[in-house]
Residue, then its C-alpha position, 0 to 999 in steps of 0.5 A: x129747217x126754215x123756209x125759202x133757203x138758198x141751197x146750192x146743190x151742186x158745184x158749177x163751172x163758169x167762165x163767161x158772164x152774160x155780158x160776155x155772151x152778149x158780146x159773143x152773140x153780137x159779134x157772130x151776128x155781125x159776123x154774119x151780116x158783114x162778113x157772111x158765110x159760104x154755102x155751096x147746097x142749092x137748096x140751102x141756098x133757095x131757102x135762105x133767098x126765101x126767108x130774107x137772107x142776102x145771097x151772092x153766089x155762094x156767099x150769103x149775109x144773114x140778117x138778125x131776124x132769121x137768126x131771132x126766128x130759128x132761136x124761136x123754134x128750136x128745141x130747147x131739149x131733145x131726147x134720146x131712146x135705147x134700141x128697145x124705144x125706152x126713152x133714156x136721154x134727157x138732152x135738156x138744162x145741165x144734164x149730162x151724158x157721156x160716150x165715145x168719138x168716131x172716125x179713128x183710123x187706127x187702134x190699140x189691140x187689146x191683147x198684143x197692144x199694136x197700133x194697127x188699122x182697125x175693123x168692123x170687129x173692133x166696132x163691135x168690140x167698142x159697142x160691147x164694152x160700153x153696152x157693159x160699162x155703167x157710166x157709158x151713155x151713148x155710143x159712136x163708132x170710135x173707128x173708121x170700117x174700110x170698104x171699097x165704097x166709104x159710105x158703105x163703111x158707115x153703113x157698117x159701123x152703125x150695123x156693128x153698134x147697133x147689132x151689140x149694144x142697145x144704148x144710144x148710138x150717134x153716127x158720122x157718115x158721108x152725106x145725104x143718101x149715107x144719111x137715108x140709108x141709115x136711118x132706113x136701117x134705124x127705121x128697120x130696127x125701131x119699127x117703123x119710121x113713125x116709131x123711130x121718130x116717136x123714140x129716136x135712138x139715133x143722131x147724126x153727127x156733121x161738122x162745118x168747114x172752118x173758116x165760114x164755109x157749109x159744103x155740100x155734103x154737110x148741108x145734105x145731112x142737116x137737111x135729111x135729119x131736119x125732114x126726118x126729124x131725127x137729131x142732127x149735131x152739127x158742129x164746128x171744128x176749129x184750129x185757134x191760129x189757123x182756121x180761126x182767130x188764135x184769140x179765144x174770143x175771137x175763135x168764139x165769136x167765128x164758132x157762134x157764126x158758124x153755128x148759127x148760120x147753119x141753125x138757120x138753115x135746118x130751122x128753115x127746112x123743118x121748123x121745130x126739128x131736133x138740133x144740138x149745138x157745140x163743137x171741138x176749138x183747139x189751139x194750133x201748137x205752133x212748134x208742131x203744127x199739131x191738133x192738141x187734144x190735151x191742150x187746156x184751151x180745148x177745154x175751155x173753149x169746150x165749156x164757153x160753147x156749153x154755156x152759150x148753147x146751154x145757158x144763152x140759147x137753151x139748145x142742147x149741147x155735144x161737148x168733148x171728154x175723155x180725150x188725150x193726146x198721148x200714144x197708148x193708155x198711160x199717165x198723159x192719157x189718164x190726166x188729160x181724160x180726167x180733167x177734160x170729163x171733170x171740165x165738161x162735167x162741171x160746165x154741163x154739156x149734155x152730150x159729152x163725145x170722145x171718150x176712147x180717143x187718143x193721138x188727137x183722134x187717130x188711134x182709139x183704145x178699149x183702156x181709155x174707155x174702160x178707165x173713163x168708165x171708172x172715172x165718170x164714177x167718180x165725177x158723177x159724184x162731185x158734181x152731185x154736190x151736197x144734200x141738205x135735210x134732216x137725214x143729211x145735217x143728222x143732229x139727232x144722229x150726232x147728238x145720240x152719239x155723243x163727245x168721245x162716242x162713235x158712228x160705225x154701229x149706228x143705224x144712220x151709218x148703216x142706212x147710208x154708208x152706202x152714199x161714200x163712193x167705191x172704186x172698182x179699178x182705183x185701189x184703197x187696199x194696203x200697201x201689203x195686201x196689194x203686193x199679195x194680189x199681185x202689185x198690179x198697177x192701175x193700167x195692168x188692172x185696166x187692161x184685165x178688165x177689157x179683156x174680161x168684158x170681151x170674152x165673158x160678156x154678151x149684150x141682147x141680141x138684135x132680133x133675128x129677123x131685124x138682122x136679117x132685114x139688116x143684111x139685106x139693107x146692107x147688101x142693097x146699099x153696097x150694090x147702089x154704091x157700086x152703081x153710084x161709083x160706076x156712073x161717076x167713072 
C-alpha cells in the first residue's frame, strides 16, 4: 500500500463546528461573569473569594481566568479499576464505555412482570445480571433501597453491588458524610485508601441545580471526592423551557456555565483530581409537562455535551443511553434504547449511563439491560468501522478464486468468518425453524434470558472477612445516622 494514506476507520458522529463550540464557550463565560451562579457551600465560597472570583452573598461572578487555570489541571483521562484493582476503563478520547442508571423507585418484576417498589435484592439482581453480560461495563445502582434514614439506603446500594459483581461501580448518594462512608467501604474492599486511589473502582455521581444554582450537599460531594481523589461526575439536569433555555443553543450555553463553574471549584480544592463532564437536557413536552426520556432532543443534546467535553475541553465524559420513556420492555423501549446507544456511541461518550431506565427514570427493568446487552454487541461494531490491509482488501484471495469461483472453503474465509457479527438474542433462523422452536418472539427470548441469569449465575464472591468488615461499616454508619437524625429533632 502506499505511504502517508488517509484512512477513516471509524464513522463518526458531529453536530457542532469548532466555530459553534467557541460560541457555547463564550457564552457560558459570559455567563458566568455577567449573570453568575449561586452557591450555597461555605467553603466553595471561600475558595472562590481566594482565587479572584466576585462573591455576593451567595452569588458569585467568575472571571475567565479561573475558568483558563482549571482547564489547565484537570485530567484529560481517567481510569476506572474492577473490584480486584485490574484496571480496565480507559475514560480518555472517543473511548466508550456502557452501564446503567441509579435511583428508580420502582421495578418491573422479572417473573410476575408487576411495576412494584423495589429493594436491595433487586440491586443485587441488577449487579448480577451486568456482572454476567459481556457488553455491560460499568454498574450504578439503577433502584432506590429505603431505610429509615436515606443515606443509610445508599450505603446499601453500593453494598449490593459491589458484594455481586466486580465491575466498576458508580454511586449516587446524599451528601458529604454519605460520600466518606462509602468510600471508607471502597477503601475497605480495595485494601487501603492508598490502594483505592492507585486503582480506583469507585465514582460518584452529583448533579446541579438548574437554573445556575450548587446546593450544599452537591458541593459536599465534589469537594470529598476532590480531597480523596476519587472521580466525581458532576452533571447537569435540565429541562429545555422550563430550567433552561427551550433553544438548544441557549440550553447549551446555561449547561456549560453550570459545568464550568462547578469545574472551578473541585480544581480549587485539589488541583489535578479526576473529574468528568456532561450531563441529561430534555425538552419539556408541553401538552404534558413530562421529562421525555425518548425525546430526540435528549440525544442530541447528549452528543453536543460529548463533544464540548470530549473534543473542546479534553475531559472525560458521562453520556446517557439505553433509555426509553415507554412502560415495560416492549417496542417503544427497544427503539428509543437503540437509537440512544447508536447516538452516544457514535458521538464518543465515554461513560454512557442509564441503560435499564424506563418511564423517564422511575421504573428499571432487567429486559431493557438484557436486550441493551445484545445491542451494545451490535453497535460496537458499526462504530468499529472498516479495516484497510493486505488481509482485508485480499486481492490474492479474489484472484485465487477467481469469476464464477466461490469463497466458503477457502482458507481466508475460514480465518475469519469469525469477524461477521453473530447475535445471540436476534433471530436469523427460518421462518420454519423458528415456528419448531417455539414462535418465540424477541421479548419472550429476553425475558428467558433474565431468568436464566438469575438463577443459574453466581459471580465472585466478596472476600468473607471484607464482608464482614462491611457488615460492621454498615451497622456503625446506620447507628451514626440515627444519631444524626435524632439531634436534628
Amino acid at each position: 500500500m502506499k505511504s502517508n494514506i488517509c484512512i477513516q476507520n471509524a464513522p463518526m458522529l458531529r453536530y457542532l463546528t469548532k466555530d459553534q463550540m467557541d460560541e457555547i464557550h463564550y457564552a457560558g463565560l459570559e455567563i458566568l461573569e455577567r449573570t453568575g451562579v449561586q452557591v450555597y457551600h461555605e467553603e466553595s465560597l471561600d475558595l472562590l473569594k481566594s482565587a479572584g472570583a466576585i462573591v455576593e452573598g451567595t452569588l458569585v461572578r467568575i472571571p475567565e481566568f479561573l475558568v483558563k487555570k482549571a482547564l489547565v489541571t484537570v485530567p484529560s483521562r481517567v481510569i476506572l479499576a474492577d473490584r480486584e484493582g485490574k484496571r480496565c476503563m480507559f475514560l480518555e478520547g472517543r473511548r466508550s464505555y456502557f452501564g446503567t442508571g441509579s435511583c428508580c423507585p420502582y421495578t418491573i418484576d422479572p417473573y410476575t412482570g408487576e411495576r412494584r417498589l423495589a429493594t436491595k435484592n433487586d440491586v443485587a439482581n441488577m449487579a448480577k445480571i451486568c456482572d454476567y453480560l459481556p457488553n455491560i461495563d460499568f454498574l450504578m445502582s439503577t433502584n432506590l433501597v429505603r431505610d429509615t434514614y436515606p443515606e443509610i439506603g445508599y450505603i446499601h446500594e453500593f453494598d449490593a453491588m459491589v458484594r455481586n459483581s466486580t465491575k466498576p461501580v458508580i454511586v449516587s448518594l446524599q451528601d458529604g458524610q454519605n460520600t466518606r462512608d462509602i468510600i471508607e467501604m471502597a477503601e475497605t474492599v480495595a485494601g487501603g485508601p492508598d490502594k483505592l486511589r492507585k486503582n480506583c473502582f469507585l465514582a460518584v455521581y452529583s448533579e446541579t441545580t438548574a437554573p445556575l444554582r450548587h446546593s450544599k450537599d452537591a458541593l459536599e460531594k465534589v469537594m470529598v471526592c476532590a480531597e480523596k481523589w476519587v472521580p466525581i461526575i458532576h452533571t447537569v439536569g435540565q429541562m429545555a423551557g422550563a430550567t433552561s433555555p427551550v433553544t438548544m443553543a441557549g440550553a447549551l450555553a446555561q449547561a456549560n456555565a453550570e459545568l464550568l463553574s462547578v469545574l472551578v471549584i473541585h480544581q480549587l480544592k485539589q488541583p489535578g483530581a479526576p473529574f468528568l463532564y456532561g450531563g441529561t437536557i430534555t425538552p419539556i413536552d408541553m401538552r404534558t409537562m413530562a421529562h421525555p426520556y425518548g425525546a430526540p432532543e435528549f440525544h442530541v443534546f447528549s452528543a453536543c455535551l460529548t463533544e464540548l467535553g470530549v473534543d473542546y475541553y479534553k475531559i472525560p465524559v458521562f453520556s446517557t443511553g439505553g433509555c426509553s420513556y415507554a412502560k415495560t420492555f416492549d417496542q417503544q423501549a427497544a427503539a428509543e434504547a437503540t437509537y440512544s446507544l447508536l447516538l452516544s456511541a457514535l458521538s464518543g461518550g465515554n461513560l454512557i449511563h442509564d441503560i435499564g431506565f424506563i418511564d423517564s427514570g422511575l421504573t428499571s427493568s432487567l429486559a431493557e439491560i438484557v436486550f441493551s446487552n445484545e445491542v451494545i454487541e451490535m453497535i460496537k461494531y458499526v462504530v468499529r468501522g472498516i479495516s484497510y490491509g493486505d488481509e482485508e482488501i485480499a486481492l490474492d484471495v479474489i484472484d485465487r478464486v477467481g469469476p464464477g469461483g466461490h469463497y466458503l472453503g477457502d482458507e481466508h474465509t475460514l480465518n475469519n468468518f469469525k469477524r461477521i457479527y453473530s447475535p445471540q438474542l436476534f433471530t436469523r433462523e427460518s421462518y420454519a425453524s423458528w415456528v419448531n422452536n417455539g414462535s418465540k418472539n424477541l421479548g419472550e427470548k429476553v425475558d428467558e434470558k433474565v431468568k436464566n441469569i438469575l438463577e443459574t449465575y453466581t459471580p465472585k464472591p466478596l472476600d468473607a472477612e471484607i464482608c464482614k468488615a462491611l457488615d460492621s461499616l454498615i451497622d456503625r454508619f446506620t447507628r451514626e445516622a440515627a444519631e444524626r437524625n435524632k439531634a436534628k429533632v
